[in-house]
Structures are given as C-alpha cells and as structure tokens.
N, C-alpha and C positions, 0 to 999 in steps of 0.2 A: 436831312432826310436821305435817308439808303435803301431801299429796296431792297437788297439782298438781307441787309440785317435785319430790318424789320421783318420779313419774311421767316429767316430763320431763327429769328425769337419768337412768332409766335407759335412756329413747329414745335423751339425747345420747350414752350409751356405746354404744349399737346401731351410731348414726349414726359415730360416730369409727373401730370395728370394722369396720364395711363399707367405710367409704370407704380404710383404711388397704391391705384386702385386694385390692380396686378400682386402687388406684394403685400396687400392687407386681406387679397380675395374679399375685398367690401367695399362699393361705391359706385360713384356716378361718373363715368367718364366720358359720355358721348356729347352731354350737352359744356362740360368742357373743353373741350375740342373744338368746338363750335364759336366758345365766346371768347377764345384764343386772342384773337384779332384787335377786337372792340377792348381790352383789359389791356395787350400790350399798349397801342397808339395812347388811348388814356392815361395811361402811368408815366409812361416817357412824353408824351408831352402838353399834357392839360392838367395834371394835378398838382396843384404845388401845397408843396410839406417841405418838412426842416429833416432828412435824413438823419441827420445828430441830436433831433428830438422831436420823434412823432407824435408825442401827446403837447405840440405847441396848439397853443389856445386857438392861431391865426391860420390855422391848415386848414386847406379844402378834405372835403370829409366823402368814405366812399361808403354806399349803405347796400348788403347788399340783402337780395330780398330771396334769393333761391338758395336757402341754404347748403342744399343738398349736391353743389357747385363749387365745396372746400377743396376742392384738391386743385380748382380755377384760382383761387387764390392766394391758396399755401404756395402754389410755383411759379404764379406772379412776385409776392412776395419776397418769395426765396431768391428769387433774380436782380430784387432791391434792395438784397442784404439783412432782412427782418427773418430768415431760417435757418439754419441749418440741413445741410445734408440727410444728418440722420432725424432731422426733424421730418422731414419729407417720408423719409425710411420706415417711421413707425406712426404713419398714420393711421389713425382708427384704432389704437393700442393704448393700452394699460400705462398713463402718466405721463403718454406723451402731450405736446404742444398743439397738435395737428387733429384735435377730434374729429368727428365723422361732419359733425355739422359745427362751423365755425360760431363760437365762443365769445365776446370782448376780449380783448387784448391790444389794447390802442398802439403799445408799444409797437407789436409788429403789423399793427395796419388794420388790423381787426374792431372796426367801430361798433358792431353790434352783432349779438346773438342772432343765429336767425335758423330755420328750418322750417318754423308752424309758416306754410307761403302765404302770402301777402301783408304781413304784419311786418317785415321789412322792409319793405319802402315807405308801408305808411310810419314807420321810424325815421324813417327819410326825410319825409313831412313834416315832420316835428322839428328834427335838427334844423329844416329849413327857414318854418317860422321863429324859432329861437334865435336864429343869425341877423331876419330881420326884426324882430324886435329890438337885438342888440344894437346893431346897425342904425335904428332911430334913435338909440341915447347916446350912443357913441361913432357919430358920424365917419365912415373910409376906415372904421379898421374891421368889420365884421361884412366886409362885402366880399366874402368866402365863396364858393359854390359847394352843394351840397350832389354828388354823383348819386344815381338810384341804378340798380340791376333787378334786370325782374323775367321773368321766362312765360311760358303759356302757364302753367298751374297760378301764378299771383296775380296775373290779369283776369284768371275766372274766380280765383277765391273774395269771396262775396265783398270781404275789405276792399278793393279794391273802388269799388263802386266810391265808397264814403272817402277814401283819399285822394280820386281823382277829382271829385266835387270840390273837395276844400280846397285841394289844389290851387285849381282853375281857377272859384274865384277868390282866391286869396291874389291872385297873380304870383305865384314864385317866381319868378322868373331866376333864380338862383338854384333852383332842384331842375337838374337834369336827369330822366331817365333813359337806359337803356334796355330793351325789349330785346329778347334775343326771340324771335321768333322761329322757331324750327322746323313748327307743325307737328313734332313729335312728343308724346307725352312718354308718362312710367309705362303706363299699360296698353295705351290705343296711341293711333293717328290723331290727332287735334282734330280733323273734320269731322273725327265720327261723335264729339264731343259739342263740339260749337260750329255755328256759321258765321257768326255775328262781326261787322265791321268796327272791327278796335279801332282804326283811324280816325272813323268818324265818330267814334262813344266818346274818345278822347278832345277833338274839338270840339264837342257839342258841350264838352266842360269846360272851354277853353282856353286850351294845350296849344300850344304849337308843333307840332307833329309833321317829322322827316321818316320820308319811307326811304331805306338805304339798302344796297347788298352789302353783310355783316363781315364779309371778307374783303372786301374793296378797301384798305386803307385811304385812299383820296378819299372815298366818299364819307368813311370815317370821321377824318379830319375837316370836310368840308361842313356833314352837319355839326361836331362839335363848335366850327368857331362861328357858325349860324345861330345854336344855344347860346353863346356865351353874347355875342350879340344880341338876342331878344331882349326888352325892357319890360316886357308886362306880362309875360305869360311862362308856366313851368314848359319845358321843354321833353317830349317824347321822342326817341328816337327807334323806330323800327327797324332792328335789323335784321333782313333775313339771312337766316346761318342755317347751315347743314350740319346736323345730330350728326357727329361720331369723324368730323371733317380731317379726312386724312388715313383712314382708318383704309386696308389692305385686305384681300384673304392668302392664304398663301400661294397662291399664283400669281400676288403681286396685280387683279382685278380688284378695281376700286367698292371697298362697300362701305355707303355713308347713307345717313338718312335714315339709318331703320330702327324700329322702338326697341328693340333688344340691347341696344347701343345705348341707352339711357341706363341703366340701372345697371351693369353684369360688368364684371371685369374682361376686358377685350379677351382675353384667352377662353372665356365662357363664352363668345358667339361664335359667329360663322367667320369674323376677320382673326386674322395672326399678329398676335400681340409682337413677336419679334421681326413680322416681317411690314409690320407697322410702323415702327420704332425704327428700321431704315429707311422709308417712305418718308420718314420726317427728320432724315439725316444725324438723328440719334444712334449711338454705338450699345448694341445691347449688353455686350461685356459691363458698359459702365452704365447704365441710362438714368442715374440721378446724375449725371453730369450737366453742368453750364456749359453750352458751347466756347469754345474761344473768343469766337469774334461777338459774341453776345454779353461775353462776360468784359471785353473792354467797353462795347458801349453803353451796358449799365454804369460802369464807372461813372463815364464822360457824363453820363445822366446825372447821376447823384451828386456828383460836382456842379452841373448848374444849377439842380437842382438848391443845396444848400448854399450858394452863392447868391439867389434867387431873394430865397427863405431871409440870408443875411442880410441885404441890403430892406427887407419890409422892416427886421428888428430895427433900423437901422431909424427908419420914418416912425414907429410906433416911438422909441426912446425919443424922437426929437415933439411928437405930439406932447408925450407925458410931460417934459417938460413947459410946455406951452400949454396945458390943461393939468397942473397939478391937483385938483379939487374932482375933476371927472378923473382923472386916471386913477388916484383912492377907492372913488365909487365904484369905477371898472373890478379893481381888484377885488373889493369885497366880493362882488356879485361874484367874480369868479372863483373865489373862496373857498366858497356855499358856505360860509357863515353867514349868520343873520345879526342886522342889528341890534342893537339895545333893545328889547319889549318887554312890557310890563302889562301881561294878561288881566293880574288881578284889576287892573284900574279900567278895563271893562268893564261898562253899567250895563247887567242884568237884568232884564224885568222879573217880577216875583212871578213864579212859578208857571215859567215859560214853557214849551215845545223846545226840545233840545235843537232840530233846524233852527228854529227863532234864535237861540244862544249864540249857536254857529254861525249866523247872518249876522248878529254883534258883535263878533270874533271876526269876518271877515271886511267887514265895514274900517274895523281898527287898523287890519294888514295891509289893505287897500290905500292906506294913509302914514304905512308904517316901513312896507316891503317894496323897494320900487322894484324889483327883481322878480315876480312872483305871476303866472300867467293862470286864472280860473278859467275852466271851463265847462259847458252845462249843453245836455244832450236833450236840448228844446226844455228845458225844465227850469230856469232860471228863478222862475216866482213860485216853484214849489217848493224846491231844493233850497231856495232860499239863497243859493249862492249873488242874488241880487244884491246883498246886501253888500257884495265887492263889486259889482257891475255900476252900483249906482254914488261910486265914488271915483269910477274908473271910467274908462269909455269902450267899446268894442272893436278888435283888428280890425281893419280893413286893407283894401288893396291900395295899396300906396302908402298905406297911412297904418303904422306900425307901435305909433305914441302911445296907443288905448296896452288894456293889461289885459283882456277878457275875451274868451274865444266861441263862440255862437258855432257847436261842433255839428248841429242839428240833433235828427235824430239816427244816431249814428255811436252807439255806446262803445264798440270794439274798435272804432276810427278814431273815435277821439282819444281811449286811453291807449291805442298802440302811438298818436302822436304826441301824447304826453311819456313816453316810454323817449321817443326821440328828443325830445326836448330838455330832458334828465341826459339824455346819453350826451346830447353838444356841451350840457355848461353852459352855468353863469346866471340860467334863470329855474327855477322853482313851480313845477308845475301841479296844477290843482284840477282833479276833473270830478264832476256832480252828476247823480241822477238818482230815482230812485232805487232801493236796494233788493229790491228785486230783478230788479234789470242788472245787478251786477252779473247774472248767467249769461249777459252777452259779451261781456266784460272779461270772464273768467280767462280766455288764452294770452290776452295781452296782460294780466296778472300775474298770471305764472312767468311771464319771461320777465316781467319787473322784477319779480322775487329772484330767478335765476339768475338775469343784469343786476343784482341789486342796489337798484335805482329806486333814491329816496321820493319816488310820485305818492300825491296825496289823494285819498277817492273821499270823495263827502257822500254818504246814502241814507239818503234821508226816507221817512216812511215804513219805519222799518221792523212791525208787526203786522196782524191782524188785524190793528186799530186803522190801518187806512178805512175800513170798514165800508163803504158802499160802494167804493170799487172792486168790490168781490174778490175769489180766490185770484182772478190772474194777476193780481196785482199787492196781493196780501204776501209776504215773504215766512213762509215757515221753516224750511231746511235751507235757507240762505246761510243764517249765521254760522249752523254747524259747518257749510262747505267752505265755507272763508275763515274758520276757528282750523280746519284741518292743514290750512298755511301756514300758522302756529308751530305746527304740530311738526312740521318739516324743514331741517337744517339747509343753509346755501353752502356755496362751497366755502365760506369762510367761516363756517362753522356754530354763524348765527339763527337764530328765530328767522325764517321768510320774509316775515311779514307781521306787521304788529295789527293787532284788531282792536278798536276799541267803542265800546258800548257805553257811554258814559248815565249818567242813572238822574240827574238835574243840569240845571243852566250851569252852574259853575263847577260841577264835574266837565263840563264841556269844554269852560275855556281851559281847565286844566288840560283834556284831552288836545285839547290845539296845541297850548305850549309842546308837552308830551309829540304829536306829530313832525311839528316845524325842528325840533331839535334830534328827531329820530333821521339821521344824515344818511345811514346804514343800507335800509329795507323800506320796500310800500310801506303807510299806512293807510289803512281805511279808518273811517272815525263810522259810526251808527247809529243814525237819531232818529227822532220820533217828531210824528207829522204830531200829534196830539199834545197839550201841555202836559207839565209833569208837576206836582208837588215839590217843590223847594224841600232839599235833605234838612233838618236843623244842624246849626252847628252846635256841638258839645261844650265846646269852648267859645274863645272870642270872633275867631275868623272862620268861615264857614270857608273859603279858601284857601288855606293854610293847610287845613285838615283835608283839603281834597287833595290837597300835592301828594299823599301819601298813594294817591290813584299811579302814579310813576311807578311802585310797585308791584304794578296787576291788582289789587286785593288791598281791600283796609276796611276795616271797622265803624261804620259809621252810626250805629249804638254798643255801647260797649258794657257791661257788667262782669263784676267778677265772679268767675265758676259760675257761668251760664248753665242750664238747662239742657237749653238747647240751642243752636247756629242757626240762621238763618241769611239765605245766597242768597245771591240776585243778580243783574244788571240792567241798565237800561231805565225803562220805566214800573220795571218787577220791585225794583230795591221799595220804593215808597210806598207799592201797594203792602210787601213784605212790612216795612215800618209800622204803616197801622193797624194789622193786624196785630205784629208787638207791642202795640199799645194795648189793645183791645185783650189779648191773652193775659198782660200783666195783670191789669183791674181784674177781669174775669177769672180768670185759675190761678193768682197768685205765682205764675213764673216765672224764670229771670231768661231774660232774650239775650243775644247779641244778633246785631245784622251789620253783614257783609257784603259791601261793593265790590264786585270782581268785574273790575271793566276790560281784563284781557289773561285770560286763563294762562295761556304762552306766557305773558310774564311774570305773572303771580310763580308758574311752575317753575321761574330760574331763579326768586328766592332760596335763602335758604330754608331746611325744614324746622327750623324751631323760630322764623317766621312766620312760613304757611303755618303752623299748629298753634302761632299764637292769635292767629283769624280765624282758621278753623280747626278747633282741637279731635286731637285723635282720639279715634274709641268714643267720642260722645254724637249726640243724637246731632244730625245735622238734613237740615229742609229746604232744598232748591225750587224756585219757581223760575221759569221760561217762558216766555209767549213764543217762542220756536220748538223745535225738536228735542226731546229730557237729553239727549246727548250732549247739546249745550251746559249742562253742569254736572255730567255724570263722573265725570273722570276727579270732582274734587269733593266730591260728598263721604267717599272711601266704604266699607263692604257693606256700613249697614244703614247707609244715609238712601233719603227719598228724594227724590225731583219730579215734580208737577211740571207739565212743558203738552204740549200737542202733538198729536199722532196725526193728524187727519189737515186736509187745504182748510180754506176758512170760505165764508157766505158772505153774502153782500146783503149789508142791515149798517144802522147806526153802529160805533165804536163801541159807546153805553150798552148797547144790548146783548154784543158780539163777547164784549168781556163778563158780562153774565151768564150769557148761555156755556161758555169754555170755562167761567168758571174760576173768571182773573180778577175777583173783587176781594175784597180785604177780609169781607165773610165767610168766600169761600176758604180762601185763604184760612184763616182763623178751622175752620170746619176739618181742613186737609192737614195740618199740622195735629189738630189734636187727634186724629185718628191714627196717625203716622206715631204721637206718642202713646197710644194705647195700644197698639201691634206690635212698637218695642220693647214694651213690656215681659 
C-alpha cells in the first residue's frame, strides 16, 4: 500500500479519460474522473484474473453498467496492459478498439456491452447467478466474485427495481456493486430528479449497503473486504464522488461537481483542459502517457497478479485429477456443446398447442441438459415452461441445485439476466413469457443480438387466439418487430437473431433442436396458446420431413407445377392446408403449401431453393394472424397476403378467427378471389 502511487494512478486514469474525450471532441469525462478511485483500488487489489489469459474460465468478472463511462475503463485498462496508446488515441473513431460505449471484448477486460443504463448490472446478476449455480455442481472452483458499476441514471432506470429484488433475495452475496453517486446527472442535479433513499430501497431488498467517501482509498478498501466477507447478501457500495474530480479553470480555481462536466470534453466548459491535466500531474506535451512510478507498479501488480491466477490453475489441475468424471462434465458445460439429444424420440400428443409441444421438449432437456437455467416472468403454467420446472426445482438462496428461475413479473430483468448468464459461461439460459410481453423485452434483445449471445425466449400465446384476454394481450405487430431482428446483420456478419414460428407439435421439437444448436444469436421460438392440427406427413416420418424447417421454408404439401403457393406459419399453415384440400375437390387445382417458420433463414437459401418453395412469376397466397408484412417480402410483385391491420377484441378464439376471417372458408373464399383479380 502507497499512497503516493495510488494517488497518482488514479490522477493518471483522470488524465488518460479526459484527454481521450479532448481528442475525439466526444464523451463523458466528469463522471470518470470521479470513479478514478473505486476502479484503480479494485484492479490492483480485489480482482483477480490471469493477466496471460483474460478470458480464464476462473476470473472475477467486472460488469459495468454506465456505459457511457468507456474512457473509465479503456485507461484502467490500458494501465493493465489490455490497450494500447493509440488505442486510447482513437477513441470513438472509425475501426478503432475503444468505441464510444464499451463493446465485449473479454480479451482486454470488457465483459459486456453496455450503454442502454441499467441493463448492465442486471448482466451483472446474471453472471452472478451462473457462478452460483456452477458453484453447486462444481464445489470451490466457481466461488469467483462478480464486480457491478452503476451511477445515478441505472439506479433510477426502471430495471433496476427488478435486479435489486432478485438480488436480495437470491442472496448473492458474490455480486458486488459499486454506486458512484455524484448527484450529477447529463442534464440536471439528481435532486431535481429524485429524493428517494437508495440506501434504504437497497436494504429493504436485502443488500448489505456501505455508505463510503468515493475518493477515500481506506474507506475503499475497508468496504470491499466487508463485501467480500458478507455470506448471504449482494453487496452495495455507495460512494460518494465528485463529477469532474480534479478538474481546474485556468486560474488553477478548483471546478468539480458541475453537470456540464458530464457529457462535454473538459476544453468545452468553464475548466482548462491543459491546466487540468497539470492539476493531476500529467504533462500535456504527452498526456497519453503512463506515469513512471505507475507504470512499475502496474507491473509489480500483474505479476502477482498472474502468480496469484497460477497457483488457483494449479488446485483446479490437482481437483481434475481427483474428480475425473466432474471435471469432463465441467468441460462440456463450458463448451457450450450440448450432449447427445434425440428430439425425435419426444412423444407428441396428437394435435397439440405448440406451448404444450414445447413443455414436452422441455420436460426432455430438463432430464437431458444439466447445464440449462429456464426462466418464467410469473407465467410458468401458461408459458408452459412448467414442463422443465416440474423435473427440476427452483433457485433458491443458498441453495443453487434446482435449474429454474421464478424472475416474477419482471420481463426486461429477467432477460437482461439471462443476457449475463450467456456472457459468464458454462450454463444455457432459457427465459418465458407471453409474446406480447416480449415489448418489455425488446432492449435486452437487442443487446443479445449485438452480444451475440445464444439466449433462448419461449412466447407462447402468440395470436389473437389468446381471444378473451382482449387486444392488450392479443400480439399483432409482435412478430413483424421481432422478424425485423432478421432482417439486421451483427458484427460478424450474421442474421441477429433467429425467429421461429413453428406451424405443429413436431415442427416444434424441430424448432427446439434448431434453437439449442443455434450457438451464434438469440433465438425466440413462437407458439400458440391454442391447439393446432397435426401437419400430415407425406412420407413415413412426419419428423424427418419437418428437419427441412432448418431451412426457414419447406413444403409441406407438394404437387408438381402448382397452381398456386400457398405461405404460412405457425397455426396459419393447417388452416392454409385445409383450405387446399377443400379447393382441390372444389375447383379442381393443384396447391402446394409452405412452412416458413423463419423468413431470415429461408432468405440465406439459395435462390433456386427459395423458388423451388416458392416459385417465381406464379400466383402465391400468404395468410398471417399478425401484420401482412409478416409475409410480404416473400410473395414477390404479384403475390397476396391476408394478415391484420387493426388490435384484436376480447370474445372466444372460435369466434375471433371468424370474425377476421381465419377459417379455412374464409380462407378458401380469399384465395379464389386473389385467383380471379390475377387473371
């Protein structure tokens, strides 16, 4: 412990923070400056990592939840050897390392994406419960801590509520948060925002919550090693820090504290960026410099640091030996392969609810995946995800054995902590509700698809047919907003997100296999509260013929030199079906119909695929119980699609799919009209 050096590292992280924001003229630098303190003590001495390989399985992990606090991290970082100089130099620039809001990049320290606030620490939560889940099948080696950073914007953003709950009573006592409280927001004072006692909101979840001054090293170091001692409760630490801490005007009069100091590069307020910059013993000539005496003590660090790391590989190699049979299992799990499964051998009931299918698909995994955590946002017995509950047992606090997480009612807490649960490794996360409700859902989606982390969404309910639960609870333009996921590449150049709509019971377990082996991107799967008609099978296996659903699109009545095509998904295909029965006998025409249970992958066929499902230049007829945009884009210039403009009413399913117009009659009625105007 030094005093002088700890001091002047955590000026050099000030100094690296401002001048980064300074030479990109873009960024936040006041509330780095502030959380200068609380980042150096933590790094140098509570986090332990393998400096010669950061993405080690057995690292304490740091989650941070204010994105908009990257240049806090990039020059922490860079002081433990994960940047470079000019990494620093071109931040918020064209192909650099250093984006404006931090990215994944495990390698250089970066455990998670984060910017949208609060959805970062409830990532936090996730890693947290992942480590103790591990931790109960694999005794002493996943007893990691999980770090949380969070400022005033992710304590009021609404997630928060739902994380600090689960928290509390999960007991982490393994997720420690730090709070940089400042008082300062982007645009106002905090007071003029909120009054509310966070101290007390946080124990009444309960936290064990230390109030600290944010610049006190001792007090630093006294509540961390007070967390790391706690045994039953996650840990809060408030500290109070000053917006813009260190900051100058050019009189060399102290100006810190003020909201402008958040968002502007220090040269655009009222303090002096270069006479700030000797305020914190930085040389402006060079001010991406490493001090001297900061740059041997990072050494001296990263050296015990990997000494530290060596001697744990050291006890994990002597366990594996002593548990050959768990340590195998360990490895799979950390994989992310899956074992041996054989879907087909799923028993089906005859023309089930697609939930129903997926409750005997999940009943199987339950029995199949010990690696695998569902969870369900109070909907268990609707969602159906019971059918892995009632093979499994429920988290609890202490007690970590069960696979099944009771998230409440909390849609955007539970999938931002399955977002963290994918980001730690090793366990396979599953979260349920209905699909409507996936709009609460939607931001922690998009950072899955940007993470591209393979989490799985089960939405069950997922028409108009919920039918007496009225429009707020009917999904009509759900599908097309989660089909536009599709529609949008990640940075490695894949589909987002896979959507799948499967059209019977054993399209579904297809679709399950299809999910568990999609490692890449989310999938959502999309079922139906209502039974569905059994597809026949054309041949001998009625599942065989559905693997072709891997494709996006297959034929599930086929003729040669059709007529006309007819689309679908979901529970549309069957009602479609009999209508092609009923046109055959009646007007003598030859049908085909088509299962397209994910447009996105049907479109990275090739095209003399797609045209041999759906051919070109010929009549082609889409039916939707959502928005006709849902099949618009594969009917081509002169195809029709039936789908819904309007919310839906609360009445029986039976009478909802007559009134709109979803029976095999009407059906039959819209089709021949469709071929008499293309005439």
């Amino acid at each position: 412990m030094n005093k002088k050096i700890d001091q002047l590292a955590a000026d050099n992280i000030r100094a690296l923070a401002i001048s980064m924001v300074e030479k990109a003229n873009s960024g936040h630098p006041g509330g780095a400056m502030g959380g200068a303190d609380f980042m150096h003590i933590l790094y140098t001495e509570y986090v332990d990592f393998d400096p010669t390989e950061m993405d080690w399985t057995f690292r304490d992990r740091f989650f941070m939840d204010a994105g908009h606090l990257s240049a806090l991290m990039y020059s922490q970082y860079y002081l433990l050897g994960n940047y470079k100089k000019e990494d620093l130099q071109n931040f918020r620039q064209w192909g650099s390392v250093t984006p404006g809001h931090p990215e994944v990049d495990v390698l250089r320290g970066i455990e998670n994406t984060s910017g949208p606030l609060g959805q970062g620490h409830a990532m936090g939560v996730g890693a947290a419960i992942a480590a103790k889940f591990l931790e109960a099948r694999f005794k002493g080696l996943f007893n990691h801590k999980i770090y949380g950073f969070i400022t005033d914007g992710g304590v009021q953003e609404e997630i928060s509520q739902g994380a600090g709950r689960i928290a509390g009573h999960l007991g982490l006592n393994n997720f420690i948060m730090f709070y940089d409280s400042n008082d300062v927001q982007l645009s106002s004072m905090t007071e003029e925002v909120t009054s509310e006692n966070t101290a007390m909101k946080y124990e009444a979840w309960g936290w064990n919550v230390i109030t600290i001054d944010g610049h006190d090293h001792d007090q630093i170091r006294k509540a961390l090693n007070e967390a790391h001692a706690e045994s039953e409760k996650p840990t809060l630490i408030i500290g109070k820090t000053i917006m813009g801490k260190g900051c100058v005007t050019a009189t060399g009069a102290i100006y810190e504290g003020e909201c402008e100091l958040h968002g502007k590069p220090i040269g655009d307020t009222k303090a002096d960026y270069v006479k700030t910059l000797i305020n914190l013993n930085a040389n402006p000539e060079n001010p991406f410099a490493i001090f001297e005496e900061v740059e041997t003590h990072y050494a001296k660090i990263l050296a015990i640091k990997a000494e530290k790391s060596a001697y744990k590989k050291l006890q994990i190699a002597t366990w594996r030996k002593e548990n050959p049979e768990l340590s195998q299992k360990m490895d799979l799990f950390l994989s992310g392969k899956l074992p041996e499964l054989d879907l087909s051998s799923v028993i089906q009931k005859p023309n089930a609810a697609t939930r129903d299918a997926s409750s005997a698909v999940l009943a199987y995994l339950a029995e199949n995946v010990e690696n695998m955590i569902v969870s369900s946002a109070d909907l268990s017995n609707s969602d159906k995800t019971d059918g892995f509950l009632k093979k499994s047992s429920v988290l609890q606090k202490n007690d970590f054995r069960g696979a099944f997480l009771q998230a409440g009612v909390a849609e955007l807490t539970m999938t931002s902590i399955a977002n963290g649960i994918a980001l730690h490794g090793g366990v396979i996360p599953v979260v349920a509700t209905f699909f409507v409700f996936s709009d609460y859902m939607k931001p922690a989606i998009r950072l899955a698809a940007i993470q591209e982390l393979p989490v799985k969404y089960v939405w069950t309910h997922d028409s108009f047919r919920v039918g007496e639960d009225g429009p707020t609870h009917q999904p009509i333009e759900q599908e097309a907003q989660i089909r536009l996921m599709e529609k949008i590449k990640n940075h490695s150049g894949n589909q987002s997100l896979l959507a799948l709509r499967p059209a019977d019971a054993i399209e579904t377990s297809v679709a399950w296999n299809m999910a568990l082996n999609n490692t890449k991107t989310p999938t959502g799967l999309i079922l139906s509260r209502q039974n569905i008609k059994d597809i026949p099978a054309q041949g001998s296996s009625r599942y065989e013929e559905a693997t072709e659903s891997t494709k996006g699109g297959y034929l599930v009545k086929s003729i040669q030199n059709p007529d006309i095509t007819l689309i679908a998904n979901g529970s549309e295909v069957a009602t479609l079906l009999e209508a092609a029965v009923i046109l055959e006998k009646s007007k003598n025409l030859k049908i085909n119909v088509a299962s397209i249970i994910s447009e996105g992958l049907f479109k990275e066929q090739s095209k003399s695929y797609q045209e041999s499902i759906i051919p070109k230049g010929k009549l082609v007829f889409g039916l939707t119980a959502g928005l006709p945009v849902n099949l618009e884009g594969l009917i081509g210039d002169s195809g029709k699609v039936i789908g819904l403009d309007h919310f839906g009413y609360s009445a029986p399913a039976s009478v909802l799919d007559e009134k709109f117009g979803f029976t095999s009659e009407h059906a039959c009625a819209a089709i021949l009209k469709y071929i008499e105007e293309s005439k």
